[in-house]
C-alpha positions as CSV (number, residue, x, y, z in Angstrom):
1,X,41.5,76.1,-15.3
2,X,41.9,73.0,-16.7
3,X,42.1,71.0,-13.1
4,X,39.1,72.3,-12.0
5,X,37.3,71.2,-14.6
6,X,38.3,68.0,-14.6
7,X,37.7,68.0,-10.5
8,X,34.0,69.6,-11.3
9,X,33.4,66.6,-14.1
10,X,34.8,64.1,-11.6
11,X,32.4,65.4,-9.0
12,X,29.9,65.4,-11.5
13,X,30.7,61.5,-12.0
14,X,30.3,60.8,-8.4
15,X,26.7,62.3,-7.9
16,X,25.7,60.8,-10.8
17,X,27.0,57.5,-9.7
18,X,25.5,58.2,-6.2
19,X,22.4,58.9,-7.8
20,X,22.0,55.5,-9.8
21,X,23.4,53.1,-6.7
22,X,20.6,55.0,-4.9
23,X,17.9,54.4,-7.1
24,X,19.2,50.5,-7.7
25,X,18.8,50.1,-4.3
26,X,15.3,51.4,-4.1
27,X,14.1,48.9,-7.2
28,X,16.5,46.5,-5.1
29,X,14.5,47.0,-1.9
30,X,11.0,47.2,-3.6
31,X,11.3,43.6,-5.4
32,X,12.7,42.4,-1.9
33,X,9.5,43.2,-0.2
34,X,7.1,41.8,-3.1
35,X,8.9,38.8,-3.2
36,X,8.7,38.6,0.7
37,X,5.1,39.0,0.9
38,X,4.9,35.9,-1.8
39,X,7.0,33.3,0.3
40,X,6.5,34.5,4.1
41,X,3.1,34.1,5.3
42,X,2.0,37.6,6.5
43,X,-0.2,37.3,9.7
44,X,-1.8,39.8,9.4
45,X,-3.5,38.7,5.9
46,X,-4.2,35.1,7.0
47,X,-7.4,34.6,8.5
48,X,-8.1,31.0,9.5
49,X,-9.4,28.2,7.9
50,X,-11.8,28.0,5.2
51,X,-15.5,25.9,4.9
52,X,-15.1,22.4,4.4
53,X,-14.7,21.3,0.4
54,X,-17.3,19.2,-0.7
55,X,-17.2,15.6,0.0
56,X,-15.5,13.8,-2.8
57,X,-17.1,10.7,-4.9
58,X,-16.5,7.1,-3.3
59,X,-12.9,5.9,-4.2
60,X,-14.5,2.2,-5.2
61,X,-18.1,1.5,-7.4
62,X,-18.0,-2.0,-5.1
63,X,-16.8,-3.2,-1.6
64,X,-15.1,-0.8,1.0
65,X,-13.7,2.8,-0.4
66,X,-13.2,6.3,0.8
67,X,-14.3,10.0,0.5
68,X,-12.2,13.1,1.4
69,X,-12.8,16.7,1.5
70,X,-10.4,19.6,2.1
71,X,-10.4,23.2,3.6
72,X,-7.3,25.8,2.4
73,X,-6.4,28.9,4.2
74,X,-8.3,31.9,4.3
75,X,-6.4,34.8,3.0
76,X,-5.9,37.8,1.5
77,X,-4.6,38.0,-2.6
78,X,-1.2,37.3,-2.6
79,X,-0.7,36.3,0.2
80,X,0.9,32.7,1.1
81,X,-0.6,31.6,4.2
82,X,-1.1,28.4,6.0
83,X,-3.8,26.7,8.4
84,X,-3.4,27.3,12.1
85,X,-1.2,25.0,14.1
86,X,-3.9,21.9,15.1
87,X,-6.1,22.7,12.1
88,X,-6.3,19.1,10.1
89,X,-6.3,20.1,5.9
90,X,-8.2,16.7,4.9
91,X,-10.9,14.9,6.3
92,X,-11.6,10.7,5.3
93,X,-14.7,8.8,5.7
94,X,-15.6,5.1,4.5
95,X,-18.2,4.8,1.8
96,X,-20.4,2.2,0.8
97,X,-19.1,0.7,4.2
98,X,-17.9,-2.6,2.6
99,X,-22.0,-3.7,2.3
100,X,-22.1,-3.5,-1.5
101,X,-20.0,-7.0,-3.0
102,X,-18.4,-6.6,-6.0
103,X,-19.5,-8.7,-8.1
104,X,-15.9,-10.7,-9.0
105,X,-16.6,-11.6,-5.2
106,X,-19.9,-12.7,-4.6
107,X,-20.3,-15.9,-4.8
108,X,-22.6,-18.6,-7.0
109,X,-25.2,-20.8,-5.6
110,X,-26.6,-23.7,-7.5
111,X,-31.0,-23.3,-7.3
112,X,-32.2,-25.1,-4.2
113,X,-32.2,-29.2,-4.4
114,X,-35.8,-31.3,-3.3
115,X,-36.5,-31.1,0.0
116,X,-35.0,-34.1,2.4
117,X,-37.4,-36.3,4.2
118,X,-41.1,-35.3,4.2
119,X,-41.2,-34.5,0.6
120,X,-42.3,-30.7,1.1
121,X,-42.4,-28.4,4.1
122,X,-45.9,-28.5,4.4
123,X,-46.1,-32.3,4.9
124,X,-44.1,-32.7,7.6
125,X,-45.7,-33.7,11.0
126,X,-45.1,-31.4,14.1
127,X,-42.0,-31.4,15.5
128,X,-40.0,-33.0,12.8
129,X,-37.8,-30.4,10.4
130,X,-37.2,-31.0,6.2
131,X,-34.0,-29.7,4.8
132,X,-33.4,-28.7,1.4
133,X,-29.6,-27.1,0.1
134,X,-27.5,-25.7,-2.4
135,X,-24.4,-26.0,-4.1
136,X,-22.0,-23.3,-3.9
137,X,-20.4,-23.0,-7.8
138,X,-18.2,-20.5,-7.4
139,X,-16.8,-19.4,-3.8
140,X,-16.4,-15.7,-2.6
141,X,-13.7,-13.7,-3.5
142,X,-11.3,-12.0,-1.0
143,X,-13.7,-9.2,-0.1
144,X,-16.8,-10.8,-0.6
């Protein structure tokens, strides 16, 4: 009869539509957990810290600068994991420990003047001290 067909076709409808809402919700579910896995670190996958970068190359040619090095998180592919609680990502360390001048700092020294009083070093009698000096031409600079 004509209203059962139309019953057996709406049926029909139903499982069909109960069949794709299913299988949306699978593919729903399934790009849920990959894109969980991406953002929330998954403990079981992160394993530490890593070895220590390399030092880097001093920050400054001249005066005072600074090195760093770095360490990342040990961990599986995929995974988004961070260092332990405590664990310090960076490490700093002067270089060239503000010994080497630049040279816009140093500053310039005239050659040496005569010597005061005896003429030379060498002729001066026991006891009694020559002096000899130097103009400064150009003074240091703030770091030097």
């Amino acid at each position: 009869s004509y209203f059962n067909e139309k019953a057996l076709l709406c049926v029909a409808t139903l499982i069909g539509c109960g069949i794709a809402v299913v299988a949306f919700w699978r593919r729903l579910l399934r790009a849920w957990r990959a894109v969980k896995e991406r953002i929330i670190p998954q403990p079981d996958k992160c394993q530490g810290a890593a070895d220590w970068a390399r030092w880097s190359s001093c920050s400054a040619t001249c005066g005072g600068g600074v090195r760093t090095r770095h360490r990342r998180a040990l961990q599986d592919a995929g995974s988004n994991c961070t260092l332990p609680p405590g664990v310090e990502p960076m490490q700093h360390r002067p270089c060239h420990g503000g010994v080497v001048i630049c040279p816009e700092d140093r500053c310039e020294v005239s050659s040496w003047h005569g010597w005061d009083g005896c003429g030379d070093s060498s002729a001066c009698g026991e006891g009694i001290v020559a002096t000899r000096y130097r103009d400064v031409s150009r003074p240091p600079g703030p770091r030097g």
